[in-house]
N, C-alpha and C positions, 0 to 999 in steps of 0.2 A: 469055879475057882474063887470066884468074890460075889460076894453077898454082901450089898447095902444096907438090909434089915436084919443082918443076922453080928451075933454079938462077937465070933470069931471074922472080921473084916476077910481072912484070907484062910479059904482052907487048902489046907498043904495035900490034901487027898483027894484033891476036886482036876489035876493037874499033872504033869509030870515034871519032876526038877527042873529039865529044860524050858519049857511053855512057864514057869512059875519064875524064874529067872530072869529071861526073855521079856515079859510082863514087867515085872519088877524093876528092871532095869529103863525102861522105858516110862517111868513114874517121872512129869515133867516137874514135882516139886521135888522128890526127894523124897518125899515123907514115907515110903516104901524100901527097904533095903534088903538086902540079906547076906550071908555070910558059909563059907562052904566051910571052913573049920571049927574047929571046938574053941578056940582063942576068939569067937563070933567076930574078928575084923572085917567091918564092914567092904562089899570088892562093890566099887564105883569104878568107872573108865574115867579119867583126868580128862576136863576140859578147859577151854581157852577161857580166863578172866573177864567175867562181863557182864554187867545188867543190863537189864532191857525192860523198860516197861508195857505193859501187856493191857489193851484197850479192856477197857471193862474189865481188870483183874487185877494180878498182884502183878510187882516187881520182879521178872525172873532175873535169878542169881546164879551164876557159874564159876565153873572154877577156884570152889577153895576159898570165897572171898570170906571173909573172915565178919559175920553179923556180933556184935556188941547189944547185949539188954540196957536199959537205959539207966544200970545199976554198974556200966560199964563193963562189965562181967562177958566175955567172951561165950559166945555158943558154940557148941560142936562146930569145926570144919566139915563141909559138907562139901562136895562138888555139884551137888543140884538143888536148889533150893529156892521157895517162892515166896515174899515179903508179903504181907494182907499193904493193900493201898488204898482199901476201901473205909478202914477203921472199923467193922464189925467183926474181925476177927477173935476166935476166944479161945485164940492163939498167939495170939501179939508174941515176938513182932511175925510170925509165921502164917499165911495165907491157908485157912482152913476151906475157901469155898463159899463164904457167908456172901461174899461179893455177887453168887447168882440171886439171892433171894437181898440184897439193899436199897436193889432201886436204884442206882446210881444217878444223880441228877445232871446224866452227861444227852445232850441234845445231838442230834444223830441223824442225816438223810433219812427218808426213807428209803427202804431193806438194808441197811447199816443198824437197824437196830440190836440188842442182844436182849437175849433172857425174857422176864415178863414183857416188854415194850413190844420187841419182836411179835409175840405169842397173839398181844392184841391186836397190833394190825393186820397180823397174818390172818384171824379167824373173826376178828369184829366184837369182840369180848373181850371183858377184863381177861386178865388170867385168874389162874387162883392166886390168892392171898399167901405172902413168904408165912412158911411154917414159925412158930414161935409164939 
C-alpha cells in the first residue's frame, strides 16, 4: 500500500478502502487524508485543541488550530498537523521528517538517544551520513 521509493507515495490498489482509510487516518501529521465523495471534503475525526512538542521532532498540532505563514496568510484548518522544530524542513512551516537525518544538537542519557546517536552507540559505528 506505500512505497517509499516509489513516485505514487500510496497506491490505492495495494489495499482495500477500509485498511487505506484505517492507515490514513492514523497519519500523526496529517499530511495523509482522504475523502469518500466527489466534493473531495476532506473526513478527519475533531480533536481536542493542543500542541505538544515532540522530543527530537516537530510540534504536534491538534485540533483545527489555525497555523499562519509568516506572510500572515492562513493555512488550511487541519485537525492533525506537525510543525518542523528542527529548521530543516523544505516544508516550512510543516515538519517533513528532515529532523531524523539534522542531528539535532540535543544531549541525551544514554539509551535516550534517537536516530543516527542511537545507531552509534547501539553498534559502535558512525551511522551512515544524512542523505543530501
Amino acid at each position: 500500500m506505500f512505497g517509499l521509493s516509489e513516485v505514487a507515495f500510496v497506491d490505492p490498489r495495494g489495499a482495500s478502502s477500509s485498511q487505506i482509510t484505517e492507515e490514513v487516518s492514523g497519519c500523526p501529521s496529517g499530511a495523509l487524508t482522504y475523502a469518500t465523495t466527489a466534493d473531495a471534503i476532506t473526513v478527519e475525526a475533531h480533536e481536542h485543541a493542543s500542541i505538544h512538542p515532540i522530543l527530537d521532532g516537530p510540534y504536534r498540532v491538534r485540533g483545527g488550530v489555525e497555523v499562519l505563514g509568516v506572510d500572515k496568510v492562513a493555512y488550511e484548518s487541519r485537525e492533525r498537523q506537525a510543525l518542523c522544530l528542527c529548521g530543516q524542513s523544505r516544508n516550512t512551516p510543516f515538519c517533513d521528517g528532515s529532523h531524523w537525518y539534522a542531528g539535532l544538537p540535543v544531549d541525551r542519557p544514554p539509551g535516550r538517544e534517537r536516530g543516527r546517536k542511537r545507531y552509534a552507540r547501539e553498534h559502535g559505528t558512525p551511522a551512515a551520513p544524512a542523505p543530501g
